[in-house]
C-alpha positions as a Python dict, from the first residue, in 0.01 Angstrom:
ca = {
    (1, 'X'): (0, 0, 0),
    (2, 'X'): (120, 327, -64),
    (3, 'X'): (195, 590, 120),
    (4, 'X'): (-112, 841, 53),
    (5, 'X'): (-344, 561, 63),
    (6, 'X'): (-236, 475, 442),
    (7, 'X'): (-284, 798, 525),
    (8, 'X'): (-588, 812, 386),
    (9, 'X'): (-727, 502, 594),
    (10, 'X'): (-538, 628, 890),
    (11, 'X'): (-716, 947, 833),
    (12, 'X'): (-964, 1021, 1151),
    (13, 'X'): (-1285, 1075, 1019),
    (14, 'X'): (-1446, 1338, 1307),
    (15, 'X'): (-1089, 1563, 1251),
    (16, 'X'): (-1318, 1828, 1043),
    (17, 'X'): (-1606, 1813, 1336),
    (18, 'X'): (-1360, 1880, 1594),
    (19, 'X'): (-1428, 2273, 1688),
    (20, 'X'): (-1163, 2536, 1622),
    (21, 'X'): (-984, 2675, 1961),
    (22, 'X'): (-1197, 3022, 2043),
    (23, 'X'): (-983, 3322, 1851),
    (24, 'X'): (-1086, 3585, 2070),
    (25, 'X'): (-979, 3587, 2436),
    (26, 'X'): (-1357, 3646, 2547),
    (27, 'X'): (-1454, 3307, 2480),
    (28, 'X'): (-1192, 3115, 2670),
    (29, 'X'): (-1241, 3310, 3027),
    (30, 'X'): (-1470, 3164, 3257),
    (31, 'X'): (-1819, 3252, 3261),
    (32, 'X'): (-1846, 3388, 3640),
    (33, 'X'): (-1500, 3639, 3519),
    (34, 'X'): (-1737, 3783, 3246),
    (35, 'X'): (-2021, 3789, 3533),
    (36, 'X'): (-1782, 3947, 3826),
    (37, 'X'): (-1597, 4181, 3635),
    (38, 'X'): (-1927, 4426, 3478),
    (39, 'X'): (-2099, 4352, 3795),
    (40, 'X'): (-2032, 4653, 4025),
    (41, 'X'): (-2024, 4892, 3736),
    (42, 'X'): (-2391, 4853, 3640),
    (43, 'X'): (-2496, 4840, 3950),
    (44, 'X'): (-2305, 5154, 3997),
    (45, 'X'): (-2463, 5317, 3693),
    (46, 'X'): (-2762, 5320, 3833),
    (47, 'X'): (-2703, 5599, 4054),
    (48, 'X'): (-2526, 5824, 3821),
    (49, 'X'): (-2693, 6148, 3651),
    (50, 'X'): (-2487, 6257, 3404),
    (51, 'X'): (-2362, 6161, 3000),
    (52, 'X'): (-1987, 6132, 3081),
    (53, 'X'): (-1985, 5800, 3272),
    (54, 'X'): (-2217, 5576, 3103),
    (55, 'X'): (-2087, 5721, 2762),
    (56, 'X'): (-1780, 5586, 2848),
    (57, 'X'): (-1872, 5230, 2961),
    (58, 'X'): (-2043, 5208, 2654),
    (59, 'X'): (-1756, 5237, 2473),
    (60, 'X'): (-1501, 5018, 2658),
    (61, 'X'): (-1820, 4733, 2614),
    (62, 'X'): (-1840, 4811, 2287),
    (63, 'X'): (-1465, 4820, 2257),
    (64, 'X'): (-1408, 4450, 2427),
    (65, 'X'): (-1709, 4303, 2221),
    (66, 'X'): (-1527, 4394, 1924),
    (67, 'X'): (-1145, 4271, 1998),
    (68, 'X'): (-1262, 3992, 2247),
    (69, 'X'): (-1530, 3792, 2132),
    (70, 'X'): (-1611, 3670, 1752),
    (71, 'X'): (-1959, 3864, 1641),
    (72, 'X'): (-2081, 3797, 1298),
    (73, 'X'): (-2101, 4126, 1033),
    (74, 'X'): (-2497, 4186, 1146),
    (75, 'X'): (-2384, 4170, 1562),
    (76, 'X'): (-2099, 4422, 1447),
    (77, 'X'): (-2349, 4675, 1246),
    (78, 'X'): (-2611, 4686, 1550),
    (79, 'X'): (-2291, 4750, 1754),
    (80, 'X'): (-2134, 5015, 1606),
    (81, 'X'): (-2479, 5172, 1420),
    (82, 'X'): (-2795, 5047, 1598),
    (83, 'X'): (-2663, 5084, 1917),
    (84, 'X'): (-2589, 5481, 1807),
    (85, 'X'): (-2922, 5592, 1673),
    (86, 'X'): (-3097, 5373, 1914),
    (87, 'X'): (-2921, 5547, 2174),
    (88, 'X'): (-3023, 5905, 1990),
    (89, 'X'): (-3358, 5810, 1969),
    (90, 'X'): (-3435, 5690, 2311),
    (91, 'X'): (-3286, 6004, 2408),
    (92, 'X'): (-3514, 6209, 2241),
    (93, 'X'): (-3837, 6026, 2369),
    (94, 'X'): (-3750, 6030, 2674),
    (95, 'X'): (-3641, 6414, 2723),
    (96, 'X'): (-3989, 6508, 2554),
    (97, 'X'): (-4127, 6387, 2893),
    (98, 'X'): (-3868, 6529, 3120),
    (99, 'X'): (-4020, 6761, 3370),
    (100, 'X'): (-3852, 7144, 3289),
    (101, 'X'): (-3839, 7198, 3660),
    (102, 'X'): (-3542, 6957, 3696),
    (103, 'X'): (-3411, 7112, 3464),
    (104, 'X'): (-3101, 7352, 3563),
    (105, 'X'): (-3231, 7687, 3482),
    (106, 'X'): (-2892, 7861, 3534),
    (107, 'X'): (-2718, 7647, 3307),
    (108, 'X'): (-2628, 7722, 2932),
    (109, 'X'): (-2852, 7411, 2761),
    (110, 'X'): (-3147, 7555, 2958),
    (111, 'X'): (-3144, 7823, 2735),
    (112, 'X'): (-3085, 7653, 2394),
    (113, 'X'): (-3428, 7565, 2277),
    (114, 'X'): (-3455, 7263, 2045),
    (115, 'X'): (-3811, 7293, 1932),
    (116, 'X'): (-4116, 7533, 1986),
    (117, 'X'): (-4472, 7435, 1951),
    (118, 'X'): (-4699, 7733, 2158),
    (119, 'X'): (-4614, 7749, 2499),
    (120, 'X'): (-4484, 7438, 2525),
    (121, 'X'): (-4030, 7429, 2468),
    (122, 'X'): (-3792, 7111, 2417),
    (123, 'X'): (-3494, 7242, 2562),
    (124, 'X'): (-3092, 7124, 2521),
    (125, 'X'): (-3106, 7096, 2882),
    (126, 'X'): (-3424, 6823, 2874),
    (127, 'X'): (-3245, 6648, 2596),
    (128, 'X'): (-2905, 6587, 2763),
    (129, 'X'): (-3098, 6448, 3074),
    (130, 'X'): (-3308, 6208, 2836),
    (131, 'X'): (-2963, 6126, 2646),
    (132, 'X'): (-2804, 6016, 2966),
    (133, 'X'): (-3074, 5836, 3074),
    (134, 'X'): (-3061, 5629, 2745),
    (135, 'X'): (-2676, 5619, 2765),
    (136, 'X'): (-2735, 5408, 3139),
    (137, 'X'): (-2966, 5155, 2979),
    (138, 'X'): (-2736, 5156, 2620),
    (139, 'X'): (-2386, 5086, 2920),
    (140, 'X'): (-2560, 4839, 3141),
    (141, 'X'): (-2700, 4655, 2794),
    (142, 'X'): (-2335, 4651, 2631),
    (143, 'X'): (-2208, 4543, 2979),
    (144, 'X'): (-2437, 4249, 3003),
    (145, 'X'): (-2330, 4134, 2645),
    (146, 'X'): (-1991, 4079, 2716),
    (147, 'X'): (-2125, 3738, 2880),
    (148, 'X'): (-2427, 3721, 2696),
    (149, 'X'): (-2218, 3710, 2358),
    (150, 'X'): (-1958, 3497, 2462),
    (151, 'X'): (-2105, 3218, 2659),
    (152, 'X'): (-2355, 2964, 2642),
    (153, 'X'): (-2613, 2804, 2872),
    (154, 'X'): (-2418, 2494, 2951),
    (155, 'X'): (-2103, 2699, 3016),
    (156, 'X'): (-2276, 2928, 3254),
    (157, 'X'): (-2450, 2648, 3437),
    (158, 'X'): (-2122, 2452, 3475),
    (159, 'X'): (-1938, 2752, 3624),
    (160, 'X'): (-2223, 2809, 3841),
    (161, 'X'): (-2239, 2481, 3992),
    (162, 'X'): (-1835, 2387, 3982),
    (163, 'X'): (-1701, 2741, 4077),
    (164, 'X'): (-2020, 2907, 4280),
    (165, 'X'): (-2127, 2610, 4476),
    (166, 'X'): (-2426, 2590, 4339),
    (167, 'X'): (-2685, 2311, 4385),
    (168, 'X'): (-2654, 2090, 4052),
    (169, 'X'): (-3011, 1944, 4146),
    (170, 'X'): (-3089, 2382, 4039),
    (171, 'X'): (-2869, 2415, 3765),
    (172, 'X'): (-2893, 2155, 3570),
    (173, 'X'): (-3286, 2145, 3624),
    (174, 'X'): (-3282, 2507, 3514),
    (175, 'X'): (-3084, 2476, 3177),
    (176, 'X'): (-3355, 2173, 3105),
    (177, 'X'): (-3577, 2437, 3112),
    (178, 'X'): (-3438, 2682, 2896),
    (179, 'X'): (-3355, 2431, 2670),
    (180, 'X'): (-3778, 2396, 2604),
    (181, 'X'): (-3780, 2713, 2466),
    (182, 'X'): (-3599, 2638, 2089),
    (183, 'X'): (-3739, 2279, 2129),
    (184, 'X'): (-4106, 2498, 2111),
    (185, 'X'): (-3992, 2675, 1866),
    (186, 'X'): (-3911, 2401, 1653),
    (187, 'X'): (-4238, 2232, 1720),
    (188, 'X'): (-4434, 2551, 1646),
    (189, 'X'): (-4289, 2556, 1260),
    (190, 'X'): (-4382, 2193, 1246),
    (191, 'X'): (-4745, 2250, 1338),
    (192, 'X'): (-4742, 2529, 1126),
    (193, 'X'): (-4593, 2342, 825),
    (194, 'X'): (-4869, 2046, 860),
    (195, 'X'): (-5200, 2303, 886),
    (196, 'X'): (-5020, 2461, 619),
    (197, 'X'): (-5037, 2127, 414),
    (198, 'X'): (-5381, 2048, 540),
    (199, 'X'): (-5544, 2428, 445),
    (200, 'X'): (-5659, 2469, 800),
    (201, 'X'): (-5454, 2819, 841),
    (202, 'X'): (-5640, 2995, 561),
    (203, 'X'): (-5814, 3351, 682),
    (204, 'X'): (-5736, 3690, 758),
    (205, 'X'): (-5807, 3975, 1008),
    (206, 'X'): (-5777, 3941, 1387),
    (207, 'X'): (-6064, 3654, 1421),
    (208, 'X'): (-5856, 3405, 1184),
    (209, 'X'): (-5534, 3472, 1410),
    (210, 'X'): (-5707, 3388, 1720),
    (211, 'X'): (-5850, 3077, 1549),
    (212, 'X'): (-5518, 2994, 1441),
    (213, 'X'): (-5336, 3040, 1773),
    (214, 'X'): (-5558, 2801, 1923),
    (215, 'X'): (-5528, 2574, 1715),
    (216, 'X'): (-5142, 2609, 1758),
    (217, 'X'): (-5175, 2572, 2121),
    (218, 'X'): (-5338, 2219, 2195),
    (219, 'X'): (-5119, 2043, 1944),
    (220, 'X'): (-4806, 2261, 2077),
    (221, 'X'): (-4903, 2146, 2461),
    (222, 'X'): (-4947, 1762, 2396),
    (223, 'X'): (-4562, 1807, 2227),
    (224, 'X'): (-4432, 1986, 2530),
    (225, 'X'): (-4585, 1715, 2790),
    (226, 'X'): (-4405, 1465, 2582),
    (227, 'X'): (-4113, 1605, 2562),
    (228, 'X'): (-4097, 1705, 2920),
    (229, 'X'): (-4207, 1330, 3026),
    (230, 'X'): (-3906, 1213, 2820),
    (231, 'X'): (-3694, 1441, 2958),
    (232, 'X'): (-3810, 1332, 3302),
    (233, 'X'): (-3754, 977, 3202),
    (234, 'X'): (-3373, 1039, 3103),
    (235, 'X'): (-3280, 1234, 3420),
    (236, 'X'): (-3446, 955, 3672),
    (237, 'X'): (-3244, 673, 3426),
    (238, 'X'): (-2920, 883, 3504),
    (239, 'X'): (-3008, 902, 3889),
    (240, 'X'): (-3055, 1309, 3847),
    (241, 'X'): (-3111, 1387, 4211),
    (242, 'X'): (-3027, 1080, 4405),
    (243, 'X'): (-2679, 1217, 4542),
    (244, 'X'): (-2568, 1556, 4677),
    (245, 'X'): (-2298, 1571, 4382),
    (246, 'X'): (-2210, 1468, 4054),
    (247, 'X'): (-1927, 1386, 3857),
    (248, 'X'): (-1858, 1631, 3525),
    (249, 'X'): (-1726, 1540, 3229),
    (250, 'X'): (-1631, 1920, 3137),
    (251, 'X'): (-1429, 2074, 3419),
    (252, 'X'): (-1460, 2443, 3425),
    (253, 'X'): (-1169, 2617, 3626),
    (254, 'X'): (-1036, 2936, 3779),
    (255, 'X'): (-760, 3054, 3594),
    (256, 'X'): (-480, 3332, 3628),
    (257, 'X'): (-640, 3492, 3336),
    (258, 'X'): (-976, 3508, 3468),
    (259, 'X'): (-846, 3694, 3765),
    (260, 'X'): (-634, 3962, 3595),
    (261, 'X'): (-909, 3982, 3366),
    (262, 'X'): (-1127, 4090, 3647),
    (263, 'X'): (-855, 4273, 3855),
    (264, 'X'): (-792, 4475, 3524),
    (265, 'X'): (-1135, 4557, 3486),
    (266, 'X'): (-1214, 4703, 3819),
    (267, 'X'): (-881, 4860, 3769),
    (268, 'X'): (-1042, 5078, 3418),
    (269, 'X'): (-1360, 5153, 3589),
    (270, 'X'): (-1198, 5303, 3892),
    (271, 'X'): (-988, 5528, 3684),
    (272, 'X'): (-1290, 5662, 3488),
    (273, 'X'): (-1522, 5749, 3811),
    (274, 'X'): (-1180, 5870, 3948),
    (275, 'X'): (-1151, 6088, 3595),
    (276, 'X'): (-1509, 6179, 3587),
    (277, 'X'): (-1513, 6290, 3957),
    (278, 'X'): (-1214, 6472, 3894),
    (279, 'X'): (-1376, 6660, 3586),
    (280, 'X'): (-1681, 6748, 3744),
    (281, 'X'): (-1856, 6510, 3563),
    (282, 'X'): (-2142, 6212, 3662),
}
């Protein structure tokens, strides 16, 4: 036998289903580093009044998600152009119902009036509150994404359990749960499919879409009471329950990087509150 053709036989044939090592560091820290580290800033930007801070959480979120984690071409355009005019836009709703008493009279963006309809004025001043408003929900959302886009329901669940102590007979249980929700999903387009095929799903207006959500729903309930009895049925064959621990097959572990990771994140945020106090800003 030749050469090529042994190392074609010898060839392993699950080499191109093996996953590719995670390129961007984001992936390969531990899921309760990604937790730990935003934590204390959105809880701190909460309390904060002005654009400065959150503005500038927003970008180092926005910053990470870009070098650290791998976001297809539509996750990078709501990042870097969604995220903006959503931001804008939010802004602008919500300073059309900010009260003009809280706004500072003896500043200069009281003065600058934006729009005039009658009596009634849309300051600078009512904008910039609204706009920083928007920019602590846009921070806290970016924050929350640098876990949300990096990790995945088992991964949290095993971190939770291995690292945080917590009860397996809860974790495990919980991501069993979450895991209905595409299985419904799937389901749904399968019902839909086969009234599709049968004609039942003909109609328009408001009375044909209740009749057709019901008669999504009693088809879509017998699945999930099937599906939940066989889950049921795998967990007691595995003896889910019957022992205070279990053994894992994926270990997830505490690394060096996970703590300078955090470390250096606390470090950033305390040097912009320490800037923005400095500066006068909120």
């Amino acid at each position: 036998m030749s050469t090529a053709s042994a190392t074609t036989v010898a060839r392993n044939p699950y080499a191109e289903q093996t996953p590719a090592p995670p390129a961007r560091f984001l992936h390969g820290l531990n899921p309760i580093a990604k937790l730990a580290a935003p934590l204390p800033v959105m809880i701190a930007l909460l309390v904060t009044r002005g654009v400065a801070i959150p503005l500038a959480f927003t970008v180092l979120a926005v910053a990470l998600l870009l070098i650290g984690a791998r976001l297809s071409g539509r996750a990078i355009a709501v990042l870097l152009i969604a995220t903006p005019v959503g931001v804008a836009l939010l802004g602008l709703s919500l300073g059309v119902w900010v009260d003009p008493s809280r706004v500072d009279a003896a500043s200069a963006a009281a003065s600058v009036v934006l729009v005039e309809i009658g009596d009634w004025r849309f300051t600078l001043g009512a904008y910039l509150i609204g706009l920083a408003t928007a920019l602590r929900i846009a921070a806290i959302l970016m924050l929350s994404l640098i876990a949300g886009l990096t990790t995945t329901g088992p991964e949290l669940v095993r971190a939770a359990v291995q690292n945080l102590r917590v009860p397996y007979r809860i974790g495990y249980t919980a991501l069993a749960a979450l895991r209905f929700v595409p299985r419904f999903g799937h389901e749904l387009e399968v019902i839909r499919a086969a009234h599709r095929v049968r004609g039942t799903d003909g109609g328009r207006g408001p009375v044909a879409a209740v009749r057709r959500t019901i008669g999504y729903a009693i088809p879509l309930l017998a699945s999930a009471i099937r599906h939940a009895e066989r889950v049921a049925l795998a967990m007691d064959a595995r003896a889910f329950g019957a022992h205070p621990t279990r053994t894992e097959r994926t270990i997830s572990r505490w690394r060096p990087r996970d703590t300078v990771f955090v470390l250096c994140f606390w470090f950033i945020s305390a040097a912009i509150f320490a800037w923005a106090l400095a500066a006068g800003a909120r």
